[in-house]
N, C-alpha and C positions, 0 to 999 in steps of 0.2 A: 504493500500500500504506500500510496504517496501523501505526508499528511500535508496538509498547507493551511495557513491560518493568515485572516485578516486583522489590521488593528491599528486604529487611530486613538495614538499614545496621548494627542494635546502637550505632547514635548516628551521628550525623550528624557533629559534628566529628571523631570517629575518623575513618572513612570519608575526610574531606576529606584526611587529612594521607598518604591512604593514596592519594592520586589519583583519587578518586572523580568529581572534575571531568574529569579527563584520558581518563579510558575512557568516559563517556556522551558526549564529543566525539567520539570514535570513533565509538560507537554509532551517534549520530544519529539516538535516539527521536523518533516524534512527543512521546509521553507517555513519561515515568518514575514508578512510583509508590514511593513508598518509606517503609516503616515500621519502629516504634522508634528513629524521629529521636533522638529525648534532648532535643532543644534546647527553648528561649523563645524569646519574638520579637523579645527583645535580645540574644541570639547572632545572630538572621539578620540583624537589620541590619546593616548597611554588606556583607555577608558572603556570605550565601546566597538572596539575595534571587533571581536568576539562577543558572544552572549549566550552560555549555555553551551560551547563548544558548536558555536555555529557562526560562521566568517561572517561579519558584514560589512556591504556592501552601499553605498549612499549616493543621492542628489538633493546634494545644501543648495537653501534658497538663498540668493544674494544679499534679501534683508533678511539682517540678524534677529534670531526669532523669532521665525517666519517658517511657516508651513515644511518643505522636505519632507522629502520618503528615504528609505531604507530597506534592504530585504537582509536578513541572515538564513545561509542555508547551508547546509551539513554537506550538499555535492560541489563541486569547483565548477564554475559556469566557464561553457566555451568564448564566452563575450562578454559582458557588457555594454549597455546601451542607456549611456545617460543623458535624457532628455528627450526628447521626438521631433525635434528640427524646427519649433516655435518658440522666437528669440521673447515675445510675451511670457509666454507660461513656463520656457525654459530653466527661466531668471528666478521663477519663484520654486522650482524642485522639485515639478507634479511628477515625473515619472521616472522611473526607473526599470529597465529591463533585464533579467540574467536567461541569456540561452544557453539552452543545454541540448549540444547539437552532436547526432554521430550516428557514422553512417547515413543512411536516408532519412533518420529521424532528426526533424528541425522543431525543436520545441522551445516555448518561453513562459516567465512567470515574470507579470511583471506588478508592480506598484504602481498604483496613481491616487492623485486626490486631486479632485475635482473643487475649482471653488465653492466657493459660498457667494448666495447673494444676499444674504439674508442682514447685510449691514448697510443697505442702502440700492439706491440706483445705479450707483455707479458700478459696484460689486458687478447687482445680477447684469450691467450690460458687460461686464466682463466675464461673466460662466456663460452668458450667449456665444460668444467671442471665442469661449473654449470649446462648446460644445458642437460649433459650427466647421471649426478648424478639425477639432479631433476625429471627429465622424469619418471621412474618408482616410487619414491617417490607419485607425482599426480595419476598414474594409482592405486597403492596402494590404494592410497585415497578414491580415486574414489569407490573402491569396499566397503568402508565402510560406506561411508556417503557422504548427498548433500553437495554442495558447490560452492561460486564464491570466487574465487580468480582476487580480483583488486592490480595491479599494474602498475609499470613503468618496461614493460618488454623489452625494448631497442633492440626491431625488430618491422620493419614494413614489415609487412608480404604480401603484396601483392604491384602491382606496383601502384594501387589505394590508396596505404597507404605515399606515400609520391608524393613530387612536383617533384623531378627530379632525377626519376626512373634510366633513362638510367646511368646519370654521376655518380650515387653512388653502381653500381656494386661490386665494388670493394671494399666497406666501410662499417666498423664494423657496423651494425644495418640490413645490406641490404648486405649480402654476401648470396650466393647461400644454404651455410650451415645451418645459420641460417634461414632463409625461410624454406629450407627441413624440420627442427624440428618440425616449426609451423605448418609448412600441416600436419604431423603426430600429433600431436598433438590435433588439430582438425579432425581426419577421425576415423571414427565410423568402421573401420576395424578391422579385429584379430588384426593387428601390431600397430595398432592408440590408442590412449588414449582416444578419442570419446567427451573433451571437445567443449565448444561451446561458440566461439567469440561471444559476446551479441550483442555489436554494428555493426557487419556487420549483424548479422542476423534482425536485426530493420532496417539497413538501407545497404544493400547489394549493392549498386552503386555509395555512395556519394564518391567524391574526397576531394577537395578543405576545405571544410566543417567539415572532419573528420579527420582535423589534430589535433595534441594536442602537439606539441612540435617546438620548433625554434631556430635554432642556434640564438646566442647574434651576430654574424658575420652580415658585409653588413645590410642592411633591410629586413633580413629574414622574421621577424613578419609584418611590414609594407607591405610586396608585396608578402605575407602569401604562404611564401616559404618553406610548415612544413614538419614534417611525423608524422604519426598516431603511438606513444609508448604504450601509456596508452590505457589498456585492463577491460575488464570485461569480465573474462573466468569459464564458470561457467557448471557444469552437468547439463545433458538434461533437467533433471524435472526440476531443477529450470528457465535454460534458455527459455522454454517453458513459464511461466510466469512474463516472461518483456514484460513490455506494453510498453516504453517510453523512450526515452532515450535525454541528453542534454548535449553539451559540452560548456564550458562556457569560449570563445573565447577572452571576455573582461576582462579579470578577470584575474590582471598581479600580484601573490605571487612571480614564480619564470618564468623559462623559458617554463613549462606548464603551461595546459590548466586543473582544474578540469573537470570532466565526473562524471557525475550521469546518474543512471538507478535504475526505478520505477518496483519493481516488486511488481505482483497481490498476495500477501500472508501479514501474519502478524503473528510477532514472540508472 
């Protein structure tokens, strides 16, 4: 089995001091991907270069504490792919790719994190911006090689993906626009990009269960008033073999929830 686990830390040395080392020992990912690090690449020296005996690998955002991804994984990647050729979203550390390529197998796991618009206007016309760009980028992708892409991609895409559907119509995560993206994104159409949500395809009717995120507001977490951000989006072959998926509800590093999914292969 391949494990892979998603997880937006809200900073990486938070995280650390909160035992974030301690429970991915536990875990025992192959991969961990993890986004809104905060850090530079002189916080990870002497520091986070490792975690749990698993390498990691990073794209720091230019401003200092500021968003970054990161993956650690237990196998040596044939590459590295820092960034996705957008001098905008570059700058800020959305993505991160590790291939693990051999023989005719061309595979990737990659990290991203997806803005937020939820700070204003200017934001969501910046996750327009991202989601407009990145869309054929994936499709790209897609024609060349397998992949799941884990992230914190800041839409819940269906009214099952969060607790209070109706009231947040109008609210960056849950605007009509972004939803449209994710159906295309997911539809196996000429005009679709043909990806495959993991976790609803494992569990295609949970509510309540399939949140992974909570406002710090009110008793969001306590009266588990969430939405579903955090993805495992992956092409067909690979999403074909997920057996199992978990999201780990107790398990407080930042305002998410990690998500792992067990897939039937081995790198």
């Amino acid at each position: 089995m391949f494990k892979l686990t998603s997880l937006n830390l809200n900073g990486l040395r938070s995280a650390a001091t909160k035992g974030v080392a301690d429970w991915v020992a536990e875990l025992a990912p192959d991969c961990i991907c993890m986004q809104e690090i905060r850090v530079q690449a002189s916080d990870v020296e002497g520091r986070f270069e490792t975690m749990a005996g698993l390498a990691g690998y990073f794209h720091f955002a230019e401003k200092k504490g500021y968003a970054g991804t990161a993956i650690y994984s237990r196998h040596a990647p044939t590459d590295i792919v820092v960034g996705w050729g957008d001098a905008e979203f570059d700058a800020e550390g959305r993505y991160l790719e590790l291939r693990f390529d051999e023989g005719a197998r061309k595979f990737s796991v990659i990290s991203c994190y997806f803005p937020s618009g939820s700070s204003g206007e200017e934001r969501q016309a910046a996750k327009f911006r991202f989601l407009k760009r990145f869309f054929p980028h994936l499709v790209a992708l897609k024609r060349e090689r397998e992949f799941v892409l884990c992230g914190d991609i800041n839409i819940a895409h269906q009214q099952i993906d969060l607790k209070n559907w109706r009231g947040n119509q109008k609210n960056s995560g849950f605007l009509p626009e972004e939803r449209a993206w994710m159906t295309r994104l997911l539809d196996a159409g000429v005009d679709g990009a043909g990806l495959v949500d993991v976790y609803r395809m494992l569990k295609p009717d949970t509510t309540d269960e399939a949140y992974t995120w909570w406002s710090n507001r009110g008793q969001a977490y306590a009266k588990n008033v969430g939405w579903r951000l955090d993805y495992h989006l992956a092409t067909p072959a690979i999403a074909r073999l997920a057996r199992s998926e978990h999201i780990y509800k107790t398990v407080k590093f930042s305002d998410h929830a990690p998500i792992t999914v067990d897939y039937e292969f081995d790198l």
